[in-house]
C-alpha positions, 0 to 999 in steps of 0.5 A: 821368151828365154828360158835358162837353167844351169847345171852340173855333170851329174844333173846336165842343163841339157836335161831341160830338153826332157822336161820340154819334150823339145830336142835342143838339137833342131828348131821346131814350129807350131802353127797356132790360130794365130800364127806361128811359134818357134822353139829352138835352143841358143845354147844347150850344153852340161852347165848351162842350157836356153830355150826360146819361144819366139811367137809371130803373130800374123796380123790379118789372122787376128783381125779375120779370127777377132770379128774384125776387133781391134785390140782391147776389143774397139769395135771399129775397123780402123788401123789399129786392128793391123798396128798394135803391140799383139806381135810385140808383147807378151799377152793372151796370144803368148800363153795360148801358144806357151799351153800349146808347145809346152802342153806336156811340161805345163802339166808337169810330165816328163815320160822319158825322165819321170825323176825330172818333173818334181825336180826345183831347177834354177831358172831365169826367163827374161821376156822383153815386153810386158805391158804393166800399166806402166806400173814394174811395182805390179809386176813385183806384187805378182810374181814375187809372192812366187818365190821369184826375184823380179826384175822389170825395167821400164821399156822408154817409148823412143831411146832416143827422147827420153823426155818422152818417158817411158812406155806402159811395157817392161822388160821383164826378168824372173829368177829364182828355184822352182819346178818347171811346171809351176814356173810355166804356169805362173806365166800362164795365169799371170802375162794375161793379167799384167797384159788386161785384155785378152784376144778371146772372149771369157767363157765359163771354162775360163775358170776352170782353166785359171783352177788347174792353172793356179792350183797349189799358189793362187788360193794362198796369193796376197794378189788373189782378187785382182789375178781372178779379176783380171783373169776373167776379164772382169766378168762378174758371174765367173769372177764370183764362181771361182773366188768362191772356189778358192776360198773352197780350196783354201779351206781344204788345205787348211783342213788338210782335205780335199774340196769335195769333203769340205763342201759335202755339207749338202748332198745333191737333191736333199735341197729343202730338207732339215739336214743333220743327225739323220734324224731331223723329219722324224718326231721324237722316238717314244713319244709327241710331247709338245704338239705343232700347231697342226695336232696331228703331227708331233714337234720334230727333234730339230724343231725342240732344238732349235728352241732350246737353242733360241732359249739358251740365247735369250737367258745370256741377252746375246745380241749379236750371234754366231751361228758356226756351221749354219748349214741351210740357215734353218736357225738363221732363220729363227733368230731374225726372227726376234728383233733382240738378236741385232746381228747373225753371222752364219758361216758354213765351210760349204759354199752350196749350203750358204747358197741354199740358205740365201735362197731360203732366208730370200736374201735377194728380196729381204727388206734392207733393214733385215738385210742389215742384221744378216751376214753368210760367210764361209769359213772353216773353224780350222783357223783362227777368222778375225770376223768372229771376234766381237759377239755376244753369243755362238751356236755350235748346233750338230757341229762337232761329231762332223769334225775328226776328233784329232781338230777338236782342239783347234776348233775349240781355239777358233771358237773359246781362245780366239773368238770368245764370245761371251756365250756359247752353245754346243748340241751334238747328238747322245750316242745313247739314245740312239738305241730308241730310233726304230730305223737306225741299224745297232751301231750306226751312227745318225749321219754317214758324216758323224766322225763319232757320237758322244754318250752323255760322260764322253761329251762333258768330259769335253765340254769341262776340259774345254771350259777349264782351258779358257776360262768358261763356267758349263752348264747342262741340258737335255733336248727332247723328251728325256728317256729315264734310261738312255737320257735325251735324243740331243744333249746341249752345253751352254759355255758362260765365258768366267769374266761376264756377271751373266749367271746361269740359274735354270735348275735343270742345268744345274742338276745336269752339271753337279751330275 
């Protein structure tokens, strides 16, 4: 491989040796596992600087440190474990030994010249065989999307009888402005890809190494599926684990977040428990109105809500539901429960909650007709998500006080301008209340992770904003025993999109919406 840039007085070419850590004025060798590399400078001056990495594989190494596999792991041991194209082209050999002479500019640091790191450079590397499936449309698809222009020439098998067409190899040429850094990391992700095979075998750290390696382009790529596959060698288990966590990163940048915020849906050891407002296991303050089947112990404020959710859905003759922030499936639940709801969509933007949920909801064992009315989905209500579109009713239930209140108005847009379901329901807990909870010290609010906590004018206020904007009727009602004071321990709004002939009758909402 070469690797050229250029230059100018004031920002020299040769700069290219700090940011390598590799002096242009000496040859130097690496030993590798598999034999041996070789980084020297063909030409290093002001305007224009190369490098290369010249990597020669040693053919009994690979066989003796392979368990005696040949390539693409054939277990005999025939002459195609010591004649193969591993000394010849660029694959997982060439990027173990790219991470290990360039170790320092792969992670993007340069002590000597600090300034140089994040510095867009003008780069060409021209690599002379790359296996492509003999497919140069692949190599496009790839790296293209990058940022680079892709040049890959078809390598003929034999010059000389060109009707023997050309090989499965191309000669590979990317240009384009970009950080060193990253430049180097799209060859360590994407040559193993092209290549299909790798000399190792696939471990679990495999895909924390594909993480730091794409960080920053790989959640975004058009190609992410198939990088991810091939990556990992086609391994399922760590296949799953990390587009999951792409996804994860995906919704954290959209968030503008970091992961760790956006998958704090469930804390570690609270599997099991009703999650929410911090309130979920305790019977209502100031009363038990409403006993379980067990008379000793009095209905719980997630239970009420949940049927004063369920019940809200029923009125609208919502079929297929939307449970957005579903959080441990504790509502999915209940709606499978009644054959009038013929599809639930749960989605969560927190990936451990849905696998809490699945174990929950016994997805692995649930009968296929069930299993049919029941879809998980993580996404984020910070984007618009086509998958949305096309249900009768949506549940919002102890959603938005976990949102800054600077996103409302983009989750409004997901949820009422570009889903528009027909119906929707909002819970959120009613800061006035909050003064019966014996256990909540003055001024906190139910949940460590509540941006805030609306008094009952703060949430219709919002709630008829939002209505007026896209074209919805409210309507209003208490969850819990009311207070005649404080009002009730959760408020909830039913939406009713304007152009449906549902109409909203319940006498208690109507008082609650000419308050």
């Amino acid at each position: 491989m070469t690797l050229t840039t250029t230059g100018t007085p004031e920002a020299p070419a040769s700069d290219l040796g700090f940011l390598l850590h590799k002096h242009p004025g000496r040859a130097q060798r690496f030993d590798t596992a598999h034999g041996t590399a070789h980084v020297f400078y063909p030409e290093a001056g002001v305007e224009r600087c190369s490098v290369a990495l010249l990597l020669e594989i040693d053919p009994v190494a690979l066989v003796r440190r392979g368990k005696r596999k040949g390539r693409g792991k054939a277990p005999d041991a025939s002459l195609a474990q010591y004649v193969n194209d591993r000394p010849y082209a660029a694959s997982s050999l060439f990027t173990v030994a790219l991470g290990t002479v360039f170790k320092t500019a792969l992670h993007g640091e340069c002590k000597a010249r600090p300034e140089l790191a994040g510095r867009a450079l003008p780069l060409r590397i021209e690599l002379p065989a790359v296996p492509a499936n003999g497919d140069p449309g692949l190599v496009e698809r790839l790296f293209a999307p990058l940022g680079w222009t892709v040049t890959a020439e078809p390598v003929p098998l034999d010059p000389a009888f060109p009707e023997w067409g050309d090989s499965r190899y191309v000669r590979l040429v990317l240009e384009g402005e970009q950080v060193l850094a990253e430049a180097l990391r799209h060859l360590y992700v994407l040559l193993p890809v092209l290549d299909g095979t790798k000399h190792y075998w696939a471990s679990a750290d495999e895909v924390d190494k594909l993480l730091r390696a794409g960080e920053g382009w790989l959640p975004a790529h058009p190609e992410q599926a198939y990088i991810t596959r091939r990556y990992l060698s086609y391994r399922y288990s760590l296949t799953r684990d990390a587009m999951e966590r792409l996804e994860l990163l995906r919704l954290a940048e959209s968030d503008d977040t970091e992961a760790g915020n956006i998958d704090n849906a469930v804390e570690d050891g609270t599997e099991g428990a009703e999650g929410g407002d911090g309130t979920e296991g305790a019977p209502e303050a100031g009363g038990t109105e409403g006993e379980a089947p067990d008379a000793s112990r009095p209905v719980t404020l997630a239970s009420r809500r949940r049927a004063a959710i369920l019940e809200a859905l029923r009125a609208a003759n919502a079929a297929r539901v939307l449970d957005l922030g579903c959080g441990e499936g504790t509502l999915v639940k209940e709606l499978l429960k009644d054959p009038r709801f013929t599809h639930v969509l749960g989605m969560d933007v927190s990936q451990r909650a849905l696998q809490i949920a699945a174990r929950r909801l016994r997805l692995d064992r649930m009968p296929e007709r069930q299993a049919a009315r029941l879809t998980l989905v993580q996404g984020s209500l910070a984007y618009t998500d086509p998958r949305l579109t096309g249900y009768d009713g949506a549940v919002l239930s102890e959603v938005i006080e976990h949102v800054d209140p600077p996103r409302l108005a983009t989750l409004a847009y997901t949820v009422f301008g570009a889903a528009r379901p027909a119906t929707v329901v909002v819970t959120t807990p009613n800061a006035e209340y909050n003064v019966r909870w014996e256990t909540l010290p003055a001024g906190h609010v139910r949940h460590h992770d509540h941006r805030f906590e609306w008094d009952r004018a703060q949430f219709r206020r919002w709630a008829q904003e939002v209505a007026a904007a896209y074209g919805y009727t409210v309507a209003y009602g208490p969850v819990g025993e009311e207070d005649p004071e404080v009002g009730p321990p959760t408020q909830l709004a039913r939406f009713t999109r304007a152009d449906t002939t549902e109409s909203v009758t319940d006498t208690t909402t109507k008082e609650g919406a000419a308050a």
